[in-house]
PDB file of N, CA, C and O in Angstrom, chain B, residues numbered from 101:
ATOM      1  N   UNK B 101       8.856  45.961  83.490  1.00  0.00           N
ATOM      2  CA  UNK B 101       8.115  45.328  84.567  1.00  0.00           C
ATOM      3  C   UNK B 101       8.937  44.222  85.226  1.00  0.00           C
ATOM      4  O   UNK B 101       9.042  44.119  86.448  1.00  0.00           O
ATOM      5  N   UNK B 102       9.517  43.398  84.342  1.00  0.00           N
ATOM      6  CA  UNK B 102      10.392  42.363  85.184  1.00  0.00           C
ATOM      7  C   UNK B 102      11.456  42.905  85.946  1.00  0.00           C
ATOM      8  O   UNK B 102      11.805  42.177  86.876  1.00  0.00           O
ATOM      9  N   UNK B 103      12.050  43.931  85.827  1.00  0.00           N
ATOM     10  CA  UNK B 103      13.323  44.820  86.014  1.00  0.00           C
ATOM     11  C   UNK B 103      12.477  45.004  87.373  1.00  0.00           C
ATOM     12  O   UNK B 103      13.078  44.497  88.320  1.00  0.00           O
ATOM     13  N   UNK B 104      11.551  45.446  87.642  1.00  0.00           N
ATOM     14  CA  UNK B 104      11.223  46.026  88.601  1.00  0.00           C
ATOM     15  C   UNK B 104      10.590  44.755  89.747  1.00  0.00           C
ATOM     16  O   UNK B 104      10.334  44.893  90.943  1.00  0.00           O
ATOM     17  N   UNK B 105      10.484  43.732  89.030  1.00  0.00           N
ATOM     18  CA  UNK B 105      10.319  42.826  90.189  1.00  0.00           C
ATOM     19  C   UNK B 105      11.722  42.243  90.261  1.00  0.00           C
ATOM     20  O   UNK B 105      12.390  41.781  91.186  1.00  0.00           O
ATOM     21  N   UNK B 106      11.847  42.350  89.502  1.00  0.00           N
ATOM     22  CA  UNK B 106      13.952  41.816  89.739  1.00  0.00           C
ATOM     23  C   UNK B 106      14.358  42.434  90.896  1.00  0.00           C
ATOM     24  O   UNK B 106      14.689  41.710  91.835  1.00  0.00           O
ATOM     25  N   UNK B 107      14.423  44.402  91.095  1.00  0.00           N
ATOM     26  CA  UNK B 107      14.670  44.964  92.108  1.00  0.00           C
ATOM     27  C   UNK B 107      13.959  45.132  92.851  1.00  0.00           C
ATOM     28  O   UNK B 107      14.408  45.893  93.708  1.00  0.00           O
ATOM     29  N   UNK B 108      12.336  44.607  93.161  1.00  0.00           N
ATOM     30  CA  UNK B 108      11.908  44.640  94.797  1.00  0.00           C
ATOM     31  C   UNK B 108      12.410  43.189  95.358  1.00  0.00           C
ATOM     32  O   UNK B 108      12.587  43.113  96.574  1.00  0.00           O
ATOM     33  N   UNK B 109      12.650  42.037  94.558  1.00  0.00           N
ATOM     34  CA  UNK B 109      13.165  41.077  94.704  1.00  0.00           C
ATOM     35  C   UNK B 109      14.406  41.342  95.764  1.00  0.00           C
ATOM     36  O   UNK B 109      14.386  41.315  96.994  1.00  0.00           O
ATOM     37  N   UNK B 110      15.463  41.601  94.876  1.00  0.00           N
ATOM     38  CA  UNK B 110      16.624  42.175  95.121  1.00  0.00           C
ATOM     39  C   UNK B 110      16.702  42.665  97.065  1.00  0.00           C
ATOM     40  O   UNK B 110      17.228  42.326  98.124  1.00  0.00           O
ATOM     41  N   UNK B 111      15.805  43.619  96.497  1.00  0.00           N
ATOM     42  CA  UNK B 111      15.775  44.449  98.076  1.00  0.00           C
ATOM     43  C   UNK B 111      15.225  43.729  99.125  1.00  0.00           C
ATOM     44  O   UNK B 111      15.659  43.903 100.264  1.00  0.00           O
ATOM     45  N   UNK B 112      14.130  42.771  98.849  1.00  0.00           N
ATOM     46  CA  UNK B 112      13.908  41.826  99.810  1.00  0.00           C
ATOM     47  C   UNK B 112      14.669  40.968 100.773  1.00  0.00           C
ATOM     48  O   UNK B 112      14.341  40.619 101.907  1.00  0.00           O
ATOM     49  N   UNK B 113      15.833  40.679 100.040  1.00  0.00           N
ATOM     50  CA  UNK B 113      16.571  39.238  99.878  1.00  0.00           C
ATOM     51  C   UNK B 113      17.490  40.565 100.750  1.00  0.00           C
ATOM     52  O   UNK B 113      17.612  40.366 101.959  1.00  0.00           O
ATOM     53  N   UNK B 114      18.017  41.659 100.281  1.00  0.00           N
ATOM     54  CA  UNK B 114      18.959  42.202 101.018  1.00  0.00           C
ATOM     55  C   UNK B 114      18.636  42.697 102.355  1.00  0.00           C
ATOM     56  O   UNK B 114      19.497  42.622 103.231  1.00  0.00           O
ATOM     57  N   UNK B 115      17.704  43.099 102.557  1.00  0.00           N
ATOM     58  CA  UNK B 115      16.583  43.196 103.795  1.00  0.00           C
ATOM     59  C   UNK B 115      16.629  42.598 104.771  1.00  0.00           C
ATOM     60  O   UNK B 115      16.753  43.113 105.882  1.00  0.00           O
ATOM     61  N   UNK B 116      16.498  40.885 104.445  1.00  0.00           N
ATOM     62  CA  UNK B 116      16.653  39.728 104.884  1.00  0.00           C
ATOM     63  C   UNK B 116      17.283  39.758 106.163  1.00  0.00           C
ATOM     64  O   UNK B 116      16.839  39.693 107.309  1.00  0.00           O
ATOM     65  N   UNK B 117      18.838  39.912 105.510  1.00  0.00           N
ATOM     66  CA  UNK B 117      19.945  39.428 105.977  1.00  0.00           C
ATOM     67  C   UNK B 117      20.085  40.820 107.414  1.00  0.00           C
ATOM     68  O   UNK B 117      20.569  40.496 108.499  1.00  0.00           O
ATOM     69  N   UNK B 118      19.660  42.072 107.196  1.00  0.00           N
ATOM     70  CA  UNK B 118      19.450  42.767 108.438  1.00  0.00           C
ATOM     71  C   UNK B 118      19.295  42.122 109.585  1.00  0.00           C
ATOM     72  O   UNK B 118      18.878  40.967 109.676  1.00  0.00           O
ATOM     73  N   UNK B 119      19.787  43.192 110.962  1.00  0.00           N
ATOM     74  CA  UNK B 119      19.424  42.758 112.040  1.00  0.00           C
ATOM     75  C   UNK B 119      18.388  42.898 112.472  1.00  0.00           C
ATOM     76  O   UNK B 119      17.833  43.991 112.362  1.00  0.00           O
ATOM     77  N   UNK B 120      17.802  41.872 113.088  1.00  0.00           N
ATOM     78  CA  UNK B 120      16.204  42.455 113.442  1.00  0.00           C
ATOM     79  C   UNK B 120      16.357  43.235 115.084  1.00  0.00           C
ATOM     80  O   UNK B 120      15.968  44.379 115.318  1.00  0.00           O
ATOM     81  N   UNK B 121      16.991  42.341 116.064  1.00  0.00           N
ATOM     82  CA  UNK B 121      17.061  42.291 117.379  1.00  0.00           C
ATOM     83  C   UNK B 121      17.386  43.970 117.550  1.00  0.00           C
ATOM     84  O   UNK B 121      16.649  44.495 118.385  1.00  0.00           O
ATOM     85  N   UNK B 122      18.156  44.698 117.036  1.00  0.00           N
ATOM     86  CA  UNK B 122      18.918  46.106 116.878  1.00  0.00           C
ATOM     87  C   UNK B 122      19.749  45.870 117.971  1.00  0.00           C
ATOM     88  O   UNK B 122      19.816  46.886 118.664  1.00  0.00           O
ATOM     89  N   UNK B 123      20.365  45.006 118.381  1.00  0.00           N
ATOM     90  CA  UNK B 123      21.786  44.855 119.395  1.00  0.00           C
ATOM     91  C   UNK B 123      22.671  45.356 118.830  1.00  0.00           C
ATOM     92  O   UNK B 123      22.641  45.248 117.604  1.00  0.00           O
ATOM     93  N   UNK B 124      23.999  46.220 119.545  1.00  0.00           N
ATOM     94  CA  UNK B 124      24.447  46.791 118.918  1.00  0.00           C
ATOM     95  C   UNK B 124      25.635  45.530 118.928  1.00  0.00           C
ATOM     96  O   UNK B 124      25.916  44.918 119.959  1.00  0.00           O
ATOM     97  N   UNK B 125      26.228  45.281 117.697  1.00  0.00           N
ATOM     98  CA  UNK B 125      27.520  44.497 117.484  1.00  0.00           C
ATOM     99  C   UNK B 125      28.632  45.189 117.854  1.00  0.00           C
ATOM    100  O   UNK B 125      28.557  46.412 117.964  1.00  0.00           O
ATOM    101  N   UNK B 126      29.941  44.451 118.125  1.00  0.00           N
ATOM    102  CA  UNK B 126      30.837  45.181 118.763  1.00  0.00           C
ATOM    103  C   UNK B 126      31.566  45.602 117.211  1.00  0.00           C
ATOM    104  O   UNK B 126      31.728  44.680 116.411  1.00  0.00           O
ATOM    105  N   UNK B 127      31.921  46.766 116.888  1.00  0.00           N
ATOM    106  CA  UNK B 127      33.403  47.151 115.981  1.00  0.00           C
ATOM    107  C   UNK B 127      34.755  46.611 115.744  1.00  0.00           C
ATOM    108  O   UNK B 127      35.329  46.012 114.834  1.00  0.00           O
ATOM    109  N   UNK B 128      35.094  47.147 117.157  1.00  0.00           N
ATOM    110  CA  UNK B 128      36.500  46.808 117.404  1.00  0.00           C
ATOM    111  C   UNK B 128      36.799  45.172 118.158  1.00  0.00           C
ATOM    112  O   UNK B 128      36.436  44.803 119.275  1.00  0.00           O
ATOM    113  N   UNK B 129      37.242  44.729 117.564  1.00  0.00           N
ATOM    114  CA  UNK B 129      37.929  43.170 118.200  1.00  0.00           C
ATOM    115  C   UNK B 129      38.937  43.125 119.321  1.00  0.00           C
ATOM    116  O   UNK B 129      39.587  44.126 119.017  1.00  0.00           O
ATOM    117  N   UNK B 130      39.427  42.723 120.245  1.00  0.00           N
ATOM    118  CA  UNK B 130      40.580  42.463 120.865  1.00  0.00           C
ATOM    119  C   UNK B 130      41.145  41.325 119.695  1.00  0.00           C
ATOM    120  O   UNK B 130      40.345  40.467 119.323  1.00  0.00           O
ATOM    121  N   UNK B 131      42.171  41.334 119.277  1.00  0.00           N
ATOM    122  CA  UNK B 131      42.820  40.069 118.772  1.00  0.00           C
ATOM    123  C   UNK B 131      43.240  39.228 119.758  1.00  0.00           C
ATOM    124  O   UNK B 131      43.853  39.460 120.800  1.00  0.00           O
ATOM    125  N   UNK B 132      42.664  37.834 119.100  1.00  0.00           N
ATOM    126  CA  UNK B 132      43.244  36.666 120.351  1.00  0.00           C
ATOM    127  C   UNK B 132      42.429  36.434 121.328  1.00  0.00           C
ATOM    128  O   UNK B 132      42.575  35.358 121.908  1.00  0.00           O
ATOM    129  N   UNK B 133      41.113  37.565 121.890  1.00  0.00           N
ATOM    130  CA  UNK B 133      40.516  37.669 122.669  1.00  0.00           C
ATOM    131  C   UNK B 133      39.343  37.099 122.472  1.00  0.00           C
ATOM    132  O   UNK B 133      38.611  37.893 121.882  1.00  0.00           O
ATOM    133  N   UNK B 134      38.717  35.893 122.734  1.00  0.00           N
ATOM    134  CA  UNK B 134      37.511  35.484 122.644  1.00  0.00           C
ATOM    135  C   UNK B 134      36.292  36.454 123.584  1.00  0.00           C
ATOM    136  O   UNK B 134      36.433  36.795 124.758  1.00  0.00           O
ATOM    137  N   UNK B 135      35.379  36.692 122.899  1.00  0.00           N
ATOM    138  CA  UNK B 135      33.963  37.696 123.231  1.00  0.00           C
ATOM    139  C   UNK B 135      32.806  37.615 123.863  1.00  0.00           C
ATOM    140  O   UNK B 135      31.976  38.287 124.475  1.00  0.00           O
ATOM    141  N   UNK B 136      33.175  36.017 123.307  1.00  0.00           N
ATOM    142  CA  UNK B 136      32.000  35.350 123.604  1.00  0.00           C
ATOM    143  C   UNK B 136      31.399  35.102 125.184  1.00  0.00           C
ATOM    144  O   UNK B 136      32.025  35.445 126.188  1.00  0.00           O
ATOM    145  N   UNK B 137      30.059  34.437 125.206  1.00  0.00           N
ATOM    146  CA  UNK B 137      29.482  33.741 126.088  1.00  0.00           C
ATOM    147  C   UNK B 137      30.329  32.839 126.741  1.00  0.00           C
ATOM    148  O   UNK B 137      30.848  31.878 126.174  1.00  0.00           O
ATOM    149  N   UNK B 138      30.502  33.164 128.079  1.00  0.00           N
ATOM    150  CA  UNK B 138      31.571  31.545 128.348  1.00  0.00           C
ATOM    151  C   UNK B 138      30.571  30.209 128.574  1.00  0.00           C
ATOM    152  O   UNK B 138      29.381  30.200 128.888  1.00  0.00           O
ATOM    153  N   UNK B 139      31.503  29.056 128.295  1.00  0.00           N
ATOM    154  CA  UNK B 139      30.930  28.269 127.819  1.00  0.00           C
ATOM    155  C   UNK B 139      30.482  27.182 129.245  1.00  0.00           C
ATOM    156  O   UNK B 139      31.338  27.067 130.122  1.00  0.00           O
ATOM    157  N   UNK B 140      29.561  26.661 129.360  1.00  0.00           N
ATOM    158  CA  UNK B 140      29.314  25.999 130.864  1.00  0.00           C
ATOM    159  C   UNK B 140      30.008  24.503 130.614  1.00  0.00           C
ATOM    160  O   UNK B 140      30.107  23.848 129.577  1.00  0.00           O
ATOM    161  N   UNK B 141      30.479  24.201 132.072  1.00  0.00           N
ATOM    162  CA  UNK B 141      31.224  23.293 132.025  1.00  0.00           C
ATOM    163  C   UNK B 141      30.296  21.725 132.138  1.00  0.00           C
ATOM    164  O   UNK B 141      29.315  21.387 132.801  1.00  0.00           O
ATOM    165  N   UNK B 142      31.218  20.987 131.080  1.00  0.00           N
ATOM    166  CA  UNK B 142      30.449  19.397 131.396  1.00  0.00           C
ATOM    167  C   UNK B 142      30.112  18.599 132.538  1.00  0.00           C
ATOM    168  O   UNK B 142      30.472  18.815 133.695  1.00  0.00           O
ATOM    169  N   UNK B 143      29.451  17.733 132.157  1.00  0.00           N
ATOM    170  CA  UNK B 143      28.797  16.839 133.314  1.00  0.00           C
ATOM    171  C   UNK B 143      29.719  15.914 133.150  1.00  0.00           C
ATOM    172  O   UNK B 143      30.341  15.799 132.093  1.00  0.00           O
ATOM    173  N   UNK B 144      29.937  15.012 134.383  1.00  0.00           N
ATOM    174  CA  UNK B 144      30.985  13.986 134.542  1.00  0.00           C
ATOM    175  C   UNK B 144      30.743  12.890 133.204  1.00  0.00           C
ATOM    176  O   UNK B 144      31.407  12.498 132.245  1.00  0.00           O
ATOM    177  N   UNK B 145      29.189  12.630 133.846  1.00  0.00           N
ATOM    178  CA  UNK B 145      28.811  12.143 132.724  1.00  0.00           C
ATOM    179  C   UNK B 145      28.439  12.367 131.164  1.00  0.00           C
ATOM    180  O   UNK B 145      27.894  11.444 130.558  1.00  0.00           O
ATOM    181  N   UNK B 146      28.714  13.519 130.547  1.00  0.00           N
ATOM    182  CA  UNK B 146      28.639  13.807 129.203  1.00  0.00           C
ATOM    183  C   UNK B 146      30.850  13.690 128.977  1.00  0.00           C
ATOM    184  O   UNK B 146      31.428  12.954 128.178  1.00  0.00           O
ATOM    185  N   UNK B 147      31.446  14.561 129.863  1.00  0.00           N
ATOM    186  CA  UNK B 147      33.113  13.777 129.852  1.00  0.00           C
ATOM    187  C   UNK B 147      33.285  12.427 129.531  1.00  0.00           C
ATOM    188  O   UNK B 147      34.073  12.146 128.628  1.00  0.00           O
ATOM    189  N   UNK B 148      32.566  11.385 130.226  1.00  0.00           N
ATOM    190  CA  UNK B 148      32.765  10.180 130.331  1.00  0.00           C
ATOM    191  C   UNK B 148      32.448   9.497 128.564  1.00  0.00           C
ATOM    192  O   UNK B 148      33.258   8.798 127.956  1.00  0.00           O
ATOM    193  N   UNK B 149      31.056   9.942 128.022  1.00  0.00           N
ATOM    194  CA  UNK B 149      30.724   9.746 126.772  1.00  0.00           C
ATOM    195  C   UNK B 149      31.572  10.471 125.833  1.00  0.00           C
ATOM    196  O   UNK B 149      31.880   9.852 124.814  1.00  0.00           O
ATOM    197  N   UNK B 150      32.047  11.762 125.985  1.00  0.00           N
ATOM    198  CA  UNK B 150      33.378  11.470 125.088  1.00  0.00           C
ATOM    199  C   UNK B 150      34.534  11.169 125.091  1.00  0.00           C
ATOM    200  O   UNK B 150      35.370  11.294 124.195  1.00  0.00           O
ATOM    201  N   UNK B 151      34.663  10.601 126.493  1.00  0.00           N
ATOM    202  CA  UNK B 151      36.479   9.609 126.433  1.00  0.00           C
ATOM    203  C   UNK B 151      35.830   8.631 125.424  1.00  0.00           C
ATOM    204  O   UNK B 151      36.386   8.394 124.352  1.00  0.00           O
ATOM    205  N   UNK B 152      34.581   8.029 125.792  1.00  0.00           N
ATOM    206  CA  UNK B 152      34.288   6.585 125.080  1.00  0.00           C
ATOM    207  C   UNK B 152      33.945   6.683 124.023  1.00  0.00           C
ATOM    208  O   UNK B 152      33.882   5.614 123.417  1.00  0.00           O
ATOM    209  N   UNK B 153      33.519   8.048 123.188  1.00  0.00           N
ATOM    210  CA  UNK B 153      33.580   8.262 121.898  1.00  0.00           C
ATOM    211  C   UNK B 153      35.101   8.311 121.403  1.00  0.00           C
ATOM    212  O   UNK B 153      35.209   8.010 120.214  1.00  0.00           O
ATOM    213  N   UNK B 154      35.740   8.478 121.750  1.00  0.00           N
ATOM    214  CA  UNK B 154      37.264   8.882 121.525  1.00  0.00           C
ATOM    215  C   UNK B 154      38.179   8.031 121.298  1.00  0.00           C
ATOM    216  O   UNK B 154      39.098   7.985 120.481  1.00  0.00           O
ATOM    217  N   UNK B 155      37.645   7.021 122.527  1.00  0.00           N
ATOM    218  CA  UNK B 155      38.622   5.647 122.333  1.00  0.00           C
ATOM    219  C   UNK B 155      38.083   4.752 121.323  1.00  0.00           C
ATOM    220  O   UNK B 155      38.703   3.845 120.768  1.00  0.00           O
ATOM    221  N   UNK B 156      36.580   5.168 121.089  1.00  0.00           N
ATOM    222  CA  UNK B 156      36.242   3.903 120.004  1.00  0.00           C
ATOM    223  C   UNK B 156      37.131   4.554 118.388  1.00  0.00           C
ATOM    224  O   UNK B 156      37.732   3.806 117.617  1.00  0.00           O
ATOM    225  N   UNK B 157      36.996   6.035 118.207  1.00  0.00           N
ATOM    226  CA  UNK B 157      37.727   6.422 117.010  1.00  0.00           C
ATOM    227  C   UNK B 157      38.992   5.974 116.927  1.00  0.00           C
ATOM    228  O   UNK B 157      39.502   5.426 115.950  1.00  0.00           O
ATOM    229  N   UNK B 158      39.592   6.261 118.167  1.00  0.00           N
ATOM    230  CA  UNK B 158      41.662   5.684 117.980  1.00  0.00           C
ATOM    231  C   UNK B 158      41.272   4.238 117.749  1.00  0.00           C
ATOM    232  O   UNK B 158      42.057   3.940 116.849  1.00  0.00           O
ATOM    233  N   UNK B 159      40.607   3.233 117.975  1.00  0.00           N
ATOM    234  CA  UNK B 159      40.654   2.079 118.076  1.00  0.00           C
ATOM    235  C   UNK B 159      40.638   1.725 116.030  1.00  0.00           C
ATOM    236  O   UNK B 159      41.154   0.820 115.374  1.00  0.00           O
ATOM    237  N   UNK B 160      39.948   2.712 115.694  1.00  0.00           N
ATOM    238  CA  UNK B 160      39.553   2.075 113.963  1.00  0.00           C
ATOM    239  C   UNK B 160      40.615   2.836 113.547  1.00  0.00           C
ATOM    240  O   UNK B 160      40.929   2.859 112.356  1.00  0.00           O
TER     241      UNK B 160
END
């Protein structure tokens, strides 16, 4: 009996980790080639907050 909740356990947990969405993932890679979403570009003002995050780190 424990054996057998051990393995619906088991199968649960492996289940899990499935895709739900059913998108198909790509196989083959380009090497070097990023896939992704491109990424949207910053606001002057979010640039500006990390020069000034930046300079406070070199400073310590």
């Amino acid at each position: 009996m424990t054996r057998l909740v051990l393995l619906a356990f088991g199968a649960a947990v492996l289940l899990a980790g499935c895709q739900e969405d059913g998108a198909p993932r790509p196989v083959h890679l380009d090497k070097g080639v990023y896939q992704g979403a491109a990424d949207t570009p910053l606001t002057a003002e979010q640039v500006r907050a990390l020069q000034q995050r930046t300079a406070y780190q070199a400073v310590r």
